[in-house]
Residue frames as qw, qx, qy, qz and C-alpha x, y, z in Angstrom:
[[0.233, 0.662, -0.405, -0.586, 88.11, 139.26, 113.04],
 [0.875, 0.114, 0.466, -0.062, 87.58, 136.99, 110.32],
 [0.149, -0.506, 0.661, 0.533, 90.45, 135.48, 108.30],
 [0.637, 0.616, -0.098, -0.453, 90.21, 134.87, 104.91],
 [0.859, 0.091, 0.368, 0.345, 91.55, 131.90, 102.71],
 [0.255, 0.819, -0.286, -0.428, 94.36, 134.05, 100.71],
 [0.911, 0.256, 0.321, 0.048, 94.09, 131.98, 97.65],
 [0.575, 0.770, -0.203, 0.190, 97.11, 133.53, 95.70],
 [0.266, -0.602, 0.710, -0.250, 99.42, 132.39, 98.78],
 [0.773, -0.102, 0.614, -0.126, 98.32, 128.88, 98.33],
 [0.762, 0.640, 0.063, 0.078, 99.08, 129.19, 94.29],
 [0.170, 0.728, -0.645, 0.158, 102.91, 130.46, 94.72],
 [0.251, -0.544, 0.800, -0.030, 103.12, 127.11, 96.74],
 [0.750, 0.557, 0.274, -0.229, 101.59, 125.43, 93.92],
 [0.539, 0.800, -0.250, 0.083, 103.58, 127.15, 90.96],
 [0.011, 0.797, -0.604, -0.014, 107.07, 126.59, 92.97],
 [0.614, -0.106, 0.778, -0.080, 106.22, 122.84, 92.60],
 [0.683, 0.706, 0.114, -0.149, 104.80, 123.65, 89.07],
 [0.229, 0.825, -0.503, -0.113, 108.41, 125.25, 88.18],
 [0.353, -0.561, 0.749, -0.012, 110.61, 123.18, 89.81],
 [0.803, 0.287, 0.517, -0.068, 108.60, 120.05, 87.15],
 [0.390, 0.885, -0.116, -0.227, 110.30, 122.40, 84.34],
 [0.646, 0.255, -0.015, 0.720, 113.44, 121.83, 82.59],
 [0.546, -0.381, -0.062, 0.743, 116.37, 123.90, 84.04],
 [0.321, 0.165, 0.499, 0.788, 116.32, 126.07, 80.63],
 [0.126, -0.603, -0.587, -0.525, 112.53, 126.76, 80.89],
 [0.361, -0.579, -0.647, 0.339, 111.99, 127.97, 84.18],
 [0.205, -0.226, -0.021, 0.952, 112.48, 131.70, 83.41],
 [0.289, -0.197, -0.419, -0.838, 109.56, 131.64, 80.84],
 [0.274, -0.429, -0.852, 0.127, 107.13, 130.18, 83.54],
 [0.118, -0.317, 0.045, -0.940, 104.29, 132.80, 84.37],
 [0.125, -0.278, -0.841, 0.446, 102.39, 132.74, 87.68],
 [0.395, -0.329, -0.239, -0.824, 98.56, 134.28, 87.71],
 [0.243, -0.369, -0.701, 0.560, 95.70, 133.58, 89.96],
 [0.109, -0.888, -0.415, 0.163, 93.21, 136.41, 91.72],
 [0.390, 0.640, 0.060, 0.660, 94.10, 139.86, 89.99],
 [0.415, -0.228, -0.317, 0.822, 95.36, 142.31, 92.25],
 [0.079, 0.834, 0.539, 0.090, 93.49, 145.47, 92.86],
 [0.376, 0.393, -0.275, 0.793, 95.07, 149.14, 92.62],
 [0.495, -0.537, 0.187, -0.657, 92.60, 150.04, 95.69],
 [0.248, 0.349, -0.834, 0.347, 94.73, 148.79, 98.56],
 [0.440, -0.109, 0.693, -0.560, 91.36, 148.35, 100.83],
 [0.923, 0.236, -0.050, -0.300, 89.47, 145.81, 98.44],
 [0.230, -0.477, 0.845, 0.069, 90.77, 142.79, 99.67],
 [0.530, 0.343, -0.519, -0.576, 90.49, 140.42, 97.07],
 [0.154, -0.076, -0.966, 0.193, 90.70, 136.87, 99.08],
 [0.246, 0.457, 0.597, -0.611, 86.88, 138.10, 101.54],
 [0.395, 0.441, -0.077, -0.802, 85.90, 139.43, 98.02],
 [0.437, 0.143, -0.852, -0.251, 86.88, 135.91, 95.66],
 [0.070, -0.002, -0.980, 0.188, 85.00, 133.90, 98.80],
 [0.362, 0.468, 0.567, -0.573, 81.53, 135.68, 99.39],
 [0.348, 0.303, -0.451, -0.764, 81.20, 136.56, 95.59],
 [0.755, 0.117, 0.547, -0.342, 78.14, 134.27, 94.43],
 [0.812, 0.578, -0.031, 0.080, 80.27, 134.37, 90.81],
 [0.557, -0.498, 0.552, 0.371, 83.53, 133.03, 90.78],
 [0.656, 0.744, 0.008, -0.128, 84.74, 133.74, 87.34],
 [0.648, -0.384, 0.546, 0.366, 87.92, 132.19, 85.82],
 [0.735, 0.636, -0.113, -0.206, 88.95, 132.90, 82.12],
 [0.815, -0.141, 0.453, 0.332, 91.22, 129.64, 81.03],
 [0.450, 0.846, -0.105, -0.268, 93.64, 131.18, 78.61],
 [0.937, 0.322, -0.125, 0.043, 96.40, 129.69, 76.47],
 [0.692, -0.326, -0.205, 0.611, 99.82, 131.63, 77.44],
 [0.055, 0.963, -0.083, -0.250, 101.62, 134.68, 77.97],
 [0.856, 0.471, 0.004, 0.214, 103.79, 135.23, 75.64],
 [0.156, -0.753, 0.462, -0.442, 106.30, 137.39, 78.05],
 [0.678, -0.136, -0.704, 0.160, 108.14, 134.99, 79.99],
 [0.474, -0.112, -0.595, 0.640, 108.34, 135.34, 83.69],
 [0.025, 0.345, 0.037, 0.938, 105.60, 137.25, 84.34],
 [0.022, -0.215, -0.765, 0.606, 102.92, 137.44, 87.02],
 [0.013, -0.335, -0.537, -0.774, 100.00, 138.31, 85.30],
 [0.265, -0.712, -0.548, 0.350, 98.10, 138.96, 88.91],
 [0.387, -0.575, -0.157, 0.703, 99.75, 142.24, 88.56],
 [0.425, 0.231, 0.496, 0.721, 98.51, 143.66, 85.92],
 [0.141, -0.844, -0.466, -0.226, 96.26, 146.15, 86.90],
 [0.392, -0.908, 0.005, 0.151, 99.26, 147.52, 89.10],
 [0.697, 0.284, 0.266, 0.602, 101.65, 147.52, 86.97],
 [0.266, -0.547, 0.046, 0.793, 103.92, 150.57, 87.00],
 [0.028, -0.268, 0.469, 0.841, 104.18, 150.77, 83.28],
 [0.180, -0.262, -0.631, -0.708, 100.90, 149.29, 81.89],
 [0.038, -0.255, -0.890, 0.375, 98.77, 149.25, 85.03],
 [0.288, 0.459, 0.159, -0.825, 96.71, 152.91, 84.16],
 [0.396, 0.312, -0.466, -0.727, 96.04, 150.93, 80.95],
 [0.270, -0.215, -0.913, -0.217, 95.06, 147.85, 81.72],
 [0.071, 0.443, 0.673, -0.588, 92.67, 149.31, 84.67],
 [0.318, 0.502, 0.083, -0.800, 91.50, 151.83, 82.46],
 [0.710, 0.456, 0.516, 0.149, 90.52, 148.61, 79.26],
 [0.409, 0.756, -0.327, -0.394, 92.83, 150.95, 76.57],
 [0.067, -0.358, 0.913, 0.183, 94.34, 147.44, 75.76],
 [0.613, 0.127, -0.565, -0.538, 91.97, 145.29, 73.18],
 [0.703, -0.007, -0.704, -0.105, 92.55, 141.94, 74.74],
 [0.105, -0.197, -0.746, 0.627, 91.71, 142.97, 78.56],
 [0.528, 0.006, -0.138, -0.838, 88.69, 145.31, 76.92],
 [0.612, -0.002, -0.501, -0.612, 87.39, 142.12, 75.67],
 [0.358, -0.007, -0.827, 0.432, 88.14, 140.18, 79.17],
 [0.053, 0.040, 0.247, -0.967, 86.62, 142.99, 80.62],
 [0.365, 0.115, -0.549, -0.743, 83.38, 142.93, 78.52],
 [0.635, -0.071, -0.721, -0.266, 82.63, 139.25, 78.94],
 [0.192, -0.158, -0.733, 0.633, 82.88, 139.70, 82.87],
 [0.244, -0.009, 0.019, -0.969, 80.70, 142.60, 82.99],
 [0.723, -0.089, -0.155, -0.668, 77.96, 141.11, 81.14],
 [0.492, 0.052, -0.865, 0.080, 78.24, 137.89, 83.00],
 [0.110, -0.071, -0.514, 0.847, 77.69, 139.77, 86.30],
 [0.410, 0.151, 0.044, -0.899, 75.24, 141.72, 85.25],
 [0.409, 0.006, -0.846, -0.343, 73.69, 138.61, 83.61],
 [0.271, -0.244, -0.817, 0.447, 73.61, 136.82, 87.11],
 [0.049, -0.304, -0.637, 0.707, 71.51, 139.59, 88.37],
 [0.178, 0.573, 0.790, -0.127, 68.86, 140.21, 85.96],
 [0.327, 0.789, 0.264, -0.449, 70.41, 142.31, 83.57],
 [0.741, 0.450, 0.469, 0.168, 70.44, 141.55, 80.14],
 [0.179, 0.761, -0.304, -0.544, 72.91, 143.70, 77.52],
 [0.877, 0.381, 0.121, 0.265, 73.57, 143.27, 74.62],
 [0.578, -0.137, 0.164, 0.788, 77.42, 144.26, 73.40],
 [0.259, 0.484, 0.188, 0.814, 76.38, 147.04, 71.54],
 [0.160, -0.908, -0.115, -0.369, 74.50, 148.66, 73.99],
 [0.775, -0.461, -0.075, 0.425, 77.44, 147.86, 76.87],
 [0.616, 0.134, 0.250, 0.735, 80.20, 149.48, 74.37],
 [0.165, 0.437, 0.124, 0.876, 77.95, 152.66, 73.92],
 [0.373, -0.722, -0.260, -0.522, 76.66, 153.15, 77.10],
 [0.754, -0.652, 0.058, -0.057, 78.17, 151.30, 80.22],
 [0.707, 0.405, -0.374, 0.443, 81.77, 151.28, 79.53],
 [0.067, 0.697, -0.414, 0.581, 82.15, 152.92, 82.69],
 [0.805, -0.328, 0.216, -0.445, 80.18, 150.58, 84.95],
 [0.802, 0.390, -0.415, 0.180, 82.72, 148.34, 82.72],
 [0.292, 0.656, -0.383, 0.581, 85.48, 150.03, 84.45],
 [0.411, -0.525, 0.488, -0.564, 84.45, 149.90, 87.95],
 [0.816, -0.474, 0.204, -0.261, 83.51, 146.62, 88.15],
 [0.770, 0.509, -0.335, 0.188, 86.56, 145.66, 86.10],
 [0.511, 0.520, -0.476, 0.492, 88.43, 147.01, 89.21],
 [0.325, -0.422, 0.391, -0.751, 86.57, 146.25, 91.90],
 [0.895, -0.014, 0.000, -0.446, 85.12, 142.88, 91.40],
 [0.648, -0.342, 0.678, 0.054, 86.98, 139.49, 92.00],
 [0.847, 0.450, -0.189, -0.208, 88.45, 137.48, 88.84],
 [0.609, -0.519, 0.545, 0.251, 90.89, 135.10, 88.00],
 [0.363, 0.719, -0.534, -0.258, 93.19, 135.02, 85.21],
 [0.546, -0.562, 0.603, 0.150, 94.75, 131.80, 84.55],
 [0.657, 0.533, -0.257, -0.467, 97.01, 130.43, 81.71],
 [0.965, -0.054, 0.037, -0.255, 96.76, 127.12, 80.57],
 [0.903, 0.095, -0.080, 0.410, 100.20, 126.75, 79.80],
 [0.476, -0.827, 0.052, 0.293, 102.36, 128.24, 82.14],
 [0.596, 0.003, 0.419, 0.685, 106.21, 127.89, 79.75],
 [0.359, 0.687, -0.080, -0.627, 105.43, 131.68, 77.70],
 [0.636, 0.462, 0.401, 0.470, 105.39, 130.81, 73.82],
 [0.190, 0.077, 0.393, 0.896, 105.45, 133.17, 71.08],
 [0.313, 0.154, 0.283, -0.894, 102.79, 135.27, 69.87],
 [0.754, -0.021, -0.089, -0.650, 100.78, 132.41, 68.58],
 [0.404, -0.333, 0.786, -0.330, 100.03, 129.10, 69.88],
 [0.407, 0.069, -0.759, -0.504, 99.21, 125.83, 68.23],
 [0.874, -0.160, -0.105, -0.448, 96.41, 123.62, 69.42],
 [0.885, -0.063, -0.347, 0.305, 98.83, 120.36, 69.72],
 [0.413, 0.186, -0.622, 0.639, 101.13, 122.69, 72.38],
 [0.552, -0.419, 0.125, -0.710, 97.79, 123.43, 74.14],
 [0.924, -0.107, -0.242, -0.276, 96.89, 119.56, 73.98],
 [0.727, 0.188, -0.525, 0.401, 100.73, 118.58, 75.12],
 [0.056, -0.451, 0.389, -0.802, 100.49, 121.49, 77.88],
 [0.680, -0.382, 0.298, -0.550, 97.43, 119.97, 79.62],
 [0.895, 0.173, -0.411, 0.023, 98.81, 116.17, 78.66],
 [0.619, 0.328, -0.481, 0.527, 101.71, 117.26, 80.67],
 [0.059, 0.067, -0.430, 0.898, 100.77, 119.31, 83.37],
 [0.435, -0.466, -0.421, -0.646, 96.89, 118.93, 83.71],
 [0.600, -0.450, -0.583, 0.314, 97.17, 117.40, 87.43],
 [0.377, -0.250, -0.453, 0.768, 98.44, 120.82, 88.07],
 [0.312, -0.232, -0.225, -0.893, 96.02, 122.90, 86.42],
 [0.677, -0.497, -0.541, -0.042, 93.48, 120.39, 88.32],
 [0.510, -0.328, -0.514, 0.606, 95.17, 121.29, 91.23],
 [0.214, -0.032, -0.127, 0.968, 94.90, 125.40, 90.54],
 [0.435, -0.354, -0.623, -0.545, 91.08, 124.80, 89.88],
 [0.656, -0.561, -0.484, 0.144, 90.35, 122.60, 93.20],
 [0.366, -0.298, -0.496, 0.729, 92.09, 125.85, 94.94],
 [0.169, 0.026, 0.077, -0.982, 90.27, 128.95, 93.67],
 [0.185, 0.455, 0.871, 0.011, 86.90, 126.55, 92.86],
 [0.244, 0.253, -0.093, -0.932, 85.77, 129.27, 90.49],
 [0.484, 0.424, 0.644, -0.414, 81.99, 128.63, 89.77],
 [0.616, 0.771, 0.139, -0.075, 81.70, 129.78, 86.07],
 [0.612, -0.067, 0.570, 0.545, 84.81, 128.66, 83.91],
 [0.426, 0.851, -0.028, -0.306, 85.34, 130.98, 80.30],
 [0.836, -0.022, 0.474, 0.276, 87.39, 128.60, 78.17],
 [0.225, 0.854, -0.178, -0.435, 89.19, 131.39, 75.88],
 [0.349, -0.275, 0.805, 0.393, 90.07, 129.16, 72.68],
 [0.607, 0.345, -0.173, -0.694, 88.33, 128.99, 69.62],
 [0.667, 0.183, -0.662, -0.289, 89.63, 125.71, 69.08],
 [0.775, -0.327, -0.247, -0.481, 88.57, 124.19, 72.39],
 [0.591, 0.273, -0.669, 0.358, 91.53, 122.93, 74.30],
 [0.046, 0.011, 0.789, -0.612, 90.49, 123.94, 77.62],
 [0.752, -0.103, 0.119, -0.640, 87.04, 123.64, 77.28],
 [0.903, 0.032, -0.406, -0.138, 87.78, 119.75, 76.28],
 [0.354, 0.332, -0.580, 0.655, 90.00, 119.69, 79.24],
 [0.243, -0.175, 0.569, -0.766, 87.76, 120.64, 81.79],
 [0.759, -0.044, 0.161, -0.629, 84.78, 118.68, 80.73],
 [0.917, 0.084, -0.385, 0.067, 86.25, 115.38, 79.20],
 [0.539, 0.079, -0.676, 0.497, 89.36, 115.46, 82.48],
 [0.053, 0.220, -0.503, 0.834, 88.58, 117.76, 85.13],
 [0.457, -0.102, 0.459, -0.755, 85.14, 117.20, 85.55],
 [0.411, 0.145, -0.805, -0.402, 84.71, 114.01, 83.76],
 [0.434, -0.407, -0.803, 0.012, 81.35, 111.67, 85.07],
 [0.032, 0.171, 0.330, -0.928, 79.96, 114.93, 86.38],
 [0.207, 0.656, 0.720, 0.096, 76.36, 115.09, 85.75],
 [0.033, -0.428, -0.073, 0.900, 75.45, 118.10, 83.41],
 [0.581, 0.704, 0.398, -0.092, 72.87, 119.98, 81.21],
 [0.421, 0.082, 0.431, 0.794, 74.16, 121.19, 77.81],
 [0.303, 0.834, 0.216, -0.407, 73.16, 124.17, 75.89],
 [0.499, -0.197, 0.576, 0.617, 74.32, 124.19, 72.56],
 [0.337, 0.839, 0.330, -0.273, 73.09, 126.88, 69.13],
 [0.503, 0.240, 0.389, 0.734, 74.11, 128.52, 66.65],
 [0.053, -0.563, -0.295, 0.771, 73.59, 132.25, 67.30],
 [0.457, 0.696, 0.553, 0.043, 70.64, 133.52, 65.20],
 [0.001, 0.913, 0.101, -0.394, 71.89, 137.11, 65.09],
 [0.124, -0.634, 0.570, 0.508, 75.20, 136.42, 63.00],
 [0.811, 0.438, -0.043, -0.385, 74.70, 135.38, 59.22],
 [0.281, 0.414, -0.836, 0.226, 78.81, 133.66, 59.71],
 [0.795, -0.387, -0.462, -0.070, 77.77, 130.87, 62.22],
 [0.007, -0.475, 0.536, -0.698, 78.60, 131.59, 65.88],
 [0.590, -0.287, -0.743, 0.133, 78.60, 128.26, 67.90],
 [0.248, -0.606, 0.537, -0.532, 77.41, 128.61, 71.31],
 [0.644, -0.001, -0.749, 0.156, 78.04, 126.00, 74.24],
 [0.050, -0.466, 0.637, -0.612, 77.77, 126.00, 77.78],
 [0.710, -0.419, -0.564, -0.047, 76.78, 123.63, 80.60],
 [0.441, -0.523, 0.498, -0.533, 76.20, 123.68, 84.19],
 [0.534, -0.324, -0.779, -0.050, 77.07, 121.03, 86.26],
 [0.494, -0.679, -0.179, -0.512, 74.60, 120.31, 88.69],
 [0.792, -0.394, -0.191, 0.426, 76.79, 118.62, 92.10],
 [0.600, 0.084, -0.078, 0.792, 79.94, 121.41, 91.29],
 [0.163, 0.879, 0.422, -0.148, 77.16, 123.76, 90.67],
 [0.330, -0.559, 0.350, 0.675, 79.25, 125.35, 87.86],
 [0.658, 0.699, 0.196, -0.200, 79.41, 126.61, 84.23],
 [0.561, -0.267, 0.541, 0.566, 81.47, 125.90, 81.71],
 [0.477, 0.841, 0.151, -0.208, 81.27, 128.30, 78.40],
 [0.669, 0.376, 0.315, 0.559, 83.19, 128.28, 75.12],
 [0.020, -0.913, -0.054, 0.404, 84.46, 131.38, 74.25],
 [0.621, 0.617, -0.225, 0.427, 87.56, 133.05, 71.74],
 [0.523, -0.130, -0.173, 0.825, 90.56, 133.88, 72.54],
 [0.108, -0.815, -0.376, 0.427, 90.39, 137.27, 73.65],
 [0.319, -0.551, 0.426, 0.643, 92.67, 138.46, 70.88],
 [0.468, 0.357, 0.757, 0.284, 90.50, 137.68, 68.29],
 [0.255, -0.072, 0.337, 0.904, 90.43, 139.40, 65.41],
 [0.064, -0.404, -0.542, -0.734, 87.07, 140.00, 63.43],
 [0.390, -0.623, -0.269, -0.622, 83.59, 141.19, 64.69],
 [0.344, 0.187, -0.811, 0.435, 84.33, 140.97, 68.35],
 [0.618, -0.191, 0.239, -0.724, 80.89, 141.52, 69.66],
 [0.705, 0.327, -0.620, -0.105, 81.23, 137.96, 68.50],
 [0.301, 0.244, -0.708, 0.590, 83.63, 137.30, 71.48],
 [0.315, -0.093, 0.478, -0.815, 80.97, 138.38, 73.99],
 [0.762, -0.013, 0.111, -0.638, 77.61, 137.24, 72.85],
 [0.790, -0.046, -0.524, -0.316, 78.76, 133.90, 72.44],
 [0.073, -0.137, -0.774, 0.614, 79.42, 133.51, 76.66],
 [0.205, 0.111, 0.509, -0.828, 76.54, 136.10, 77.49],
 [0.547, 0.031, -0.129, -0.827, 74.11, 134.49, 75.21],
 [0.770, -0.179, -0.590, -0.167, 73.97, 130.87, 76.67],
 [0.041, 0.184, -0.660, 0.727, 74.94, 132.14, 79.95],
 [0.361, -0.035, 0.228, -0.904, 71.79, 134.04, 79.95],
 [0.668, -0.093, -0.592, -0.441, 69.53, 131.48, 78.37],
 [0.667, -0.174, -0.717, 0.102, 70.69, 128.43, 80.72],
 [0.045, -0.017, -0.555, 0.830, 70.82, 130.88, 83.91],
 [0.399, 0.033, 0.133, -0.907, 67.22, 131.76, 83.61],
 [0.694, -0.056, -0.614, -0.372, 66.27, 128.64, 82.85],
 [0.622, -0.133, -0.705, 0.314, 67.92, 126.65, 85.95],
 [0.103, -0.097, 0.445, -0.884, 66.74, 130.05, 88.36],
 [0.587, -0.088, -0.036, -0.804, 63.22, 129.25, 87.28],
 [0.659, -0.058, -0.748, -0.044, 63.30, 125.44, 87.88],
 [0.243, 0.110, -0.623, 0.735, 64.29, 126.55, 90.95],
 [0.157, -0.106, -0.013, -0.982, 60.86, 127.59, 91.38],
 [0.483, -0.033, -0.778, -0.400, 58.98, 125.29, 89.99]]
């Protein structure tokens, strides 16, 4: 029988060294997260997070709920039928940017509108059936909005352990959910600093507002790193999606066909 690394047992003894770095005061609002949980008890998520050839991580800012476990959100008594089932805006748009990643990887292209009016169900399944990790950058809940300097003081303070929750799940394709860049400058100027990578960088033709995109792969980690929003953004939100799945797709199909070469 083969055993499985069960990477959300090696994060609780992580986090209870994370907490215990808190002030006395704070330690209630500390929120633990990691490899979502699945409401289908036989899809074991550890054999599923290790053979997956995408290892997808979306770096978010906090929960504003203290003391919560955000692993469990899909089984959640009270919101679990809703988050499994995307009626909640800011897992939809989690949801979304996996999807077409996935589908990316394997050589099919959507755009957001046709996803939204056609595959919302294929959403759905692989939303609850596919490996992800959740994880937020600052662990202390805030309020319901976060400033940029308590992003920068969160990883100032505590980045060895975000480094540390990285080097255990080694997700392969990083989604940096900030408009104003705090974990994306985090993972490429500390965590993977003097890494050799290519860049992709644009301005997305389709939107007459400008809509940076960004992403790089390095080539040793063999990993992507992509800008994104916050998932909670407000305006056009196809916005939210095409800038991941349109320099995913670009630099993936570029670095499959080198591969050729």
């Amino acid at each position: 029988m083969n055993r499985h690394i069960n990477y959300n047992e090696l994060l609780d003894a992580l986090f209870e060294e994370w907490e215990d770095s808190y002030e006395q005061a704070e330690k209630d609002r500390f929120c633990r997260d990691g490899l979502l949980l699945k409401a289908n008890p036989s899809l074991n998520i550890n054999e599923l997070w290790e053979n997956s050839p995408l290892r997808v991580a979306f770096l978010l800012k906090d929960n504003p709920h203290g003391g919560q476990d955000i692993r469990g959100w899909l089984i959640d008594e009270k919101n679990g039928s809703i988050n499994q089932n995307l009626e909640n805006d800011f897992i939809k748009n989690i949801a979304l940017i996996f999807y077409g990643i996935l589908k990316t990887s394997q050589g099919q292209r959507y755009g957001y509108s046709e996803v939204v009016k056609t595959k919302m169900q294929d959403v759905i399944r692989e939303w609850n059936t596919m490996p992800f990790a959740l994880i937020e950058c600052k662990k202390n809940a805030g309020g319901s909005i976060v400033s940029l300097q308590e992003m920068k003081n969160a990883f100032k303070d505590y980045g060895n352990f975000i480094s540390k929750e990285l080097d255990i799940l080694k997700p392969n394709v990083l989604i940096c959910c900030d408009g104003e860049d705090s974990q994306y400058d985090f993972v490429t100027k500390e965590y993977l600093s003097g890494s050799k990578f290519e860049e992709k960088k644009y301005y997305h033709p389709a939107y007459k507002e400008k809509l940076e995109c960004c992403i790089r792969y390095y080539e040793n980690e063999k990993t992507y790193v992509i800008k994104s929003y916050h998932p909670s953004y407000r305006g056009d939100t196809s916005r939210i999606y095409e800038r991941v799945i349109s320099p995913f797709g670009g630099l993936f199909q570029k670095l499959k066909e080198s591969k050729h070469e």
